[in-house]
N, C-alpha and C positions, 0 to 999 in steps of 0.2 A: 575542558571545552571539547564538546562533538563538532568533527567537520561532516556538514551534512551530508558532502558527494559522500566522501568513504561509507557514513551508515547506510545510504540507500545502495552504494555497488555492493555492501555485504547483504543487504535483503536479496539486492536480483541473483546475485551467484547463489545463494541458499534454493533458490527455485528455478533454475536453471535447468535442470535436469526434470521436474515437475514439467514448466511449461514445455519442452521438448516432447514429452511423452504425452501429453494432452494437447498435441501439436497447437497450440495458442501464441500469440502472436503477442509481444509482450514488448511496453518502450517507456524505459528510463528517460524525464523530462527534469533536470535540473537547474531552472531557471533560478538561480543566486550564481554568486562570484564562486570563484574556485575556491576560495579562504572562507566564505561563510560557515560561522558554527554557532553551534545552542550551547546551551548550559542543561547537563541532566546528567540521568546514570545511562551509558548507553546500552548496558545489559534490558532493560525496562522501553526502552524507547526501541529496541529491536525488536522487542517482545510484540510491541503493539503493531508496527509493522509489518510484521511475520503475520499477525494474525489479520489483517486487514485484506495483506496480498492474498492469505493461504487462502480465507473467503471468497475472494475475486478469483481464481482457478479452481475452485471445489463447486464455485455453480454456475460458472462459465462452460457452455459447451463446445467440444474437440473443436478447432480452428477460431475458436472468436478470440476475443481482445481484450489483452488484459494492461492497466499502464499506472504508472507510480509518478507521479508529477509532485514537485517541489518549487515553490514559488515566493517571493515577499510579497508579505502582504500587511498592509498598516502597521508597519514597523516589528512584523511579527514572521515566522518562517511556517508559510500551509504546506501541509502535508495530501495529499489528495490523492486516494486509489477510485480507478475506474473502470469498468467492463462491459464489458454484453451480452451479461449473463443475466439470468430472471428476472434481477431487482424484487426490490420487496414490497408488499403491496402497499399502498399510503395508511390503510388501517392499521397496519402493522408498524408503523415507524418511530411511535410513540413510545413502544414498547421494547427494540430492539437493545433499549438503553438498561434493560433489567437483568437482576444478574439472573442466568442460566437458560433466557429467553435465547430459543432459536428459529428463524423463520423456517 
């Protein structure tokens, strides 16, 4: 079992030094219990997170916002990154899901 605080405080420390230097403004939301965890491999589950944040500061511009929210939702644990950065256009959202597809 993954406790989900511990994997998202190993995502924010990982970027820590990133958001500082790209002066962004950056907030950890862990809406479940302190004991909440998943079932998975969490090598794989950091992976995907790492790469969700690392998008959300690579097109986020110097001072915007970047935030990592963790929620229950229908009996299930959402993950949700979010920013102020370009966003990608609706025609393109289709496609975001292909492999090697980059906006």
């Amino acid at each position: 079992r993954i406790l989900v605080s511990d994997l998202c405080h190993e995502v924010t420390a990982f970027f820590r030094e990133a958001l500082e230097q790209r002066r962004l403004q950056y907030r950890l939301v862990v809406n479940v219990s302190d004991g909440a965890s998943i079932s998975g491999d969490w090598g794989l589950l950091f992976v995907v997170l790492k790469n969700l944040v690392s998008n959300a500061i690579r097109f986020t511009g110097e001072g915007g916002r970047v935030e990592l929210q963790v929620k229950r939702w229908g009996g299930l644990i959402h993950f949700e990154v979010t920013d102020t950065g370009i966003g990608i256009s609706e025609g393109e959202h289709a496609l975001i899901f292909e492999k090697f597809y980059e906006v």
